[in-house]
C-alpha positions in Angstrom: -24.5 -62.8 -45.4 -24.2 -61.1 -48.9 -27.1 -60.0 -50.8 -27.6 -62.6 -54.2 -29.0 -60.2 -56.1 -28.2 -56.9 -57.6 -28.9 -53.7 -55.3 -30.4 -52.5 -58.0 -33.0 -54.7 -58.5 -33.3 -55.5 -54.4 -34.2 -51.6 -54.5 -36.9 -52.0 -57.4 -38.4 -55.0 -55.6 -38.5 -53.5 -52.2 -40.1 -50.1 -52.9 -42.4 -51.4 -55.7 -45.3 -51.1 -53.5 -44.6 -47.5 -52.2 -43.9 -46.4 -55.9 -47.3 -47.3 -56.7 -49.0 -45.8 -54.2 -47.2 -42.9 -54.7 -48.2 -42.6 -58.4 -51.9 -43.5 -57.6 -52.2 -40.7 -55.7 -55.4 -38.6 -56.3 -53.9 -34.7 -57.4 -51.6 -36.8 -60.1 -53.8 -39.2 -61.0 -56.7 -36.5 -61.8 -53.7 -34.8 -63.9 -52.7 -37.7 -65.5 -56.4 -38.7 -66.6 -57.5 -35.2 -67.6 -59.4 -34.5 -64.4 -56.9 -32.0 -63.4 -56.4 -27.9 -64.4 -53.5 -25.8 -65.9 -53.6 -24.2 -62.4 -53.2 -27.6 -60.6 -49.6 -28.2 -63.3 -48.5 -25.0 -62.5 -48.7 -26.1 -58.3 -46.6 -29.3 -58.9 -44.1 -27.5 -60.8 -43.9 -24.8 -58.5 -43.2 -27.0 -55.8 -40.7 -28.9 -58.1 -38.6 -25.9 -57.9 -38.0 -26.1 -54.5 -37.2 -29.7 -54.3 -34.8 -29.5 -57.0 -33.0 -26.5 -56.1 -32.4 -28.5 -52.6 -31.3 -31.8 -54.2 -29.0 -29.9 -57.1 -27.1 -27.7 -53.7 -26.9 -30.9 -52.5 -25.5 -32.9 -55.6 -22.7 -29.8 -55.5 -22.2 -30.4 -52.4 -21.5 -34.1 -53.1 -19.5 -33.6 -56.1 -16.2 -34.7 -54.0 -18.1 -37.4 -52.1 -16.2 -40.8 -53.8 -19.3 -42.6 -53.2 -21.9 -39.9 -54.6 -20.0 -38.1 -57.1 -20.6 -41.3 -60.0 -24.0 -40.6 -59.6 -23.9 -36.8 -60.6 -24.4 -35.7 -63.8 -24.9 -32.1 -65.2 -27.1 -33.9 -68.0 -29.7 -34.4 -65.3 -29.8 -31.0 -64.2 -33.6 -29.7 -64.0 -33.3 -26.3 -62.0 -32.6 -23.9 -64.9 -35.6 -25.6 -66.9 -38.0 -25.5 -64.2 -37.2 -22.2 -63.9 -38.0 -21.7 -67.6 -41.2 -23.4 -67.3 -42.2 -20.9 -64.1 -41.6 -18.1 -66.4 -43.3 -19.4 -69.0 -46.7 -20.5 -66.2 -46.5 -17.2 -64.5 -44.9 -14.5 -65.7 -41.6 -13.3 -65.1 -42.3 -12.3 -61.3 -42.6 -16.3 -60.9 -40.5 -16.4 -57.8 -42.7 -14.0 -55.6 -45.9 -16.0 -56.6 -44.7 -19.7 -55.2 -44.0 -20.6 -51.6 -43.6 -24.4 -50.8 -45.5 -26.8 -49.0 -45.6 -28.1 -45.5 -44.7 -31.4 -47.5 -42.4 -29.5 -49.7 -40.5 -27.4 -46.8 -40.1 -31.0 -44.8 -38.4 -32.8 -47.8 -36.7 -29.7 -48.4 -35.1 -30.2 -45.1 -34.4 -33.8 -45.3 -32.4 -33.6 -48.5 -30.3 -30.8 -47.2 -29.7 -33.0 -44.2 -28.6 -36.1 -46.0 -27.3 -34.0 -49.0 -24.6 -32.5 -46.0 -24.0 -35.8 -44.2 -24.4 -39.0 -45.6 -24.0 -40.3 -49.5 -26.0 -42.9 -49.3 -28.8 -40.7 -48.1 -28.5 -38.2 -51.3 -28.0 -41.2 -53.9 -31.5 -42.5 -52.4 -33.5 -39.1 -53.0 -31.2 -38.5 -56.4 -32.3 -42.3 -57.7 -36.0 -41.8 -56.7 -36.0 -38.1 -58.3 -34.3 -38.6 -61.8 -34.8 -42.2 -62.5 -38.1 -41.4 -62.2 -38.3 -38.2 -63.8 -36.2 -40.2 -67.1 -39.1 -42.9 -66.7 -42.7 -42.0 -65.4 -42.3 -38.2 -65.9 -41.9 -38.9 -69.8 -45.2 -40.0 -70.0 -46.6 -36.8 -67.8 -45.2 -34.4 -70.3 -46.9 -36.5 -73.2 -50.1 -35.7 -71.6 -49.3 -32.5 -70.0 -48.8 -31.7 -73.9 -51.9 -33.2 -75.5 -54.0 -31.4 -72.1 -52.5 -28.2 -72.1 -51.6 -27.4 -75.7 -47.8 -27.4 -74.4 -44.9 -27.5 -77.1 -41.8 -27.5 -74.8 -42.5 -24.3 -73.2 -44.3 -25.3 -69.9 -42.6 -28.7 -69.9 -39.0 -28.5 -70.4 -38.4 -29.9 -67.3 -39.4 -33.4 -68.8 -37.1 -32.8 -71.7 -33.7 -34.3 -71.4 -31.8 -33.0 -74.1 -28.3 -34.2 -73.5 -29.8 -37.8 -73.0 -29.6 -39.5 -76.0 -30.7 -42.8 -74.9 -32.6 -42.8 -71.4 -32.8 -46.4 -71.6 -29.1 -47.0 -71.4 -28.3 -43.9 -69.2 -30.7 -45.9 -66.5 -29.1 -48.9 -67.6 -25.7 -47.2 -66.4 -27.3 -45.8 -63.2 -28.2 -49.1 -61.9 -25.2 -50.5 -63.2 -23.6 -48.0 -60.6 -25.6 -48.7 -57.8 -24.9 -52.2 -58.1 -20.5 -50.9 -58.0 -20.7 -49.0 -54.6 -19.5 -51.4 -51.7 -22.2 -51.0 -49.2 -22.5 -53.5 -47.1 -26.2 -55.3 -45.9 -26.9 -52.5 -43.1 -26.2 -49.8 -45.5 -28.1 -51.0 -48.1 -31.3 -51.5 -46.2 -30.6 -47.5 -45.1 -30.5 -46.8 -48.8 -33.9 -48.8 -49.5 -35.1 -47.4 -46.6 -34.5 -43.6 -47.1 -36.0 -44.1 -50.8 -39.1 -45.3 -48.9 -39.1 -41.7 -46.4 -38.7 -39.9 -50.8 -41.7 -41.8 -51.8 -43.4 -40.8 -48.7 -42.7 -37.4 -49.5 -43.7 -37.2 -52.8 -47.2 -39.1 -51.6 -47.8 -36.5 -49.2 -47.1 -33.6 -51.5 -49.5 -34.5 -53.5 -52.2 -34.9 -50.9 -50.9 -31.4 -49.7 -51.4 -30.2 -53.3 -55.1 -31.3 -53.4 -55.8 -30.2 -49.8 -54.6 -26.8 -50.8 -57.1 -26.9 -54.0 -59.6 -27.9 -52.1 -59.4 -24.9 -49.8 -58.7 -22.5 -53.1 -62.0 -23.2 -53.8 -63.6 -23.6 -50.7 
């Protein structure tokens, strides 16, 4: 039987719960309520690097995929900023002074294995990744700013300069998922591998405060 609604919105619906508990979690929630340190930004950005240099290989990758290529958009592009912003955090030896994650090298892994083998697997870490980052993440540079004494330096991966209108560029992105013909069983693989993201992203920030926790120890 077909689905009645939108994938789109079956997506929302079904990982509301999971989004949450991802954005509750403690390291980003100190961050976000001015609890956390300039040293604890400069960890999640670090380990921002490394996800996104795995899911932008993969989106090159997937550029001749029929299925993933409507999805992939140089306007969405985060490497070179983060990059900027490591330079700006650090110092220009940036790259010797990062290593990921346990959490970080595992979803690493996972989005070079779907990012290699299956489209539907790189749209669900894409969607989870950049919708967010062109919802949620907006607000995080706000107060990254007011916290930190930011301009754009430090933060330029939050700034999407060749989206006009976010609104309607999500509009559109949705408007795409809802155009690929997956049937019911890929679908629920879909949903499900944006769940195994979420999970990720959870579990990187618990690895984030466990490793400030023994900084300090």
């Amino acid at each position: 039987m077909s689905n009645i609604i939108p994938f789109s919105q079956e997506l929302r619906e079904r990982t509301r719960a999971s989004h949450s508990e991802s954005e509750g979690a403690d390291f980003m929630g100190d961050l976000m309520t001015g609890k956390g340190t300039h040293d604890d930004y400069i960890a999640l950005v670090a380990q921002h690097y490394f996800i996104y240099e795995a899911i932008e290989s993969a989106a090159e990758r997937m550029r001749i995929d029929p299925v993933a290529r409507p999805f992939i958009s140089d306007k969405l592009t985060r490497l070179p900023a983060i990059e900027e912003d490591l330079r700006f955090l650090i110092g220009e030896n940036w790259r010797e002074q990062i290593t990921p994650l346990p959490t970080t090298a595992a979803y690493v892994a996972r989005i070079d294995e779907v990012g290699a083998t299956w489209a539907g697997g790189f749209v669900a870490h894409h969607y989870t990744r950049y919708l967010g980052d062109l919802s949620g993440g907006q607000i995080i540079r706000t107060i990254m700013q007011r916290q930190f004494g930011f301009d754009t330096n430090g933060v330029g991966f939050y700034l999407f300069g060749d989206i006009a209108k976010p609104r309607e560029f999500k509009d559109t992105y949705r408007e795409q998922l809802d155009a690929v013909p997956w049937d019911d069983e890929e679908r629920t693989r879909v949903i499900d591998e944006v769940l195994v993201a979420y999970r990720f992203n959870t579990d990187l920030f618990r690895d984030l405060a466990a490793a400030k926790a023994q900084s300090v120890a």
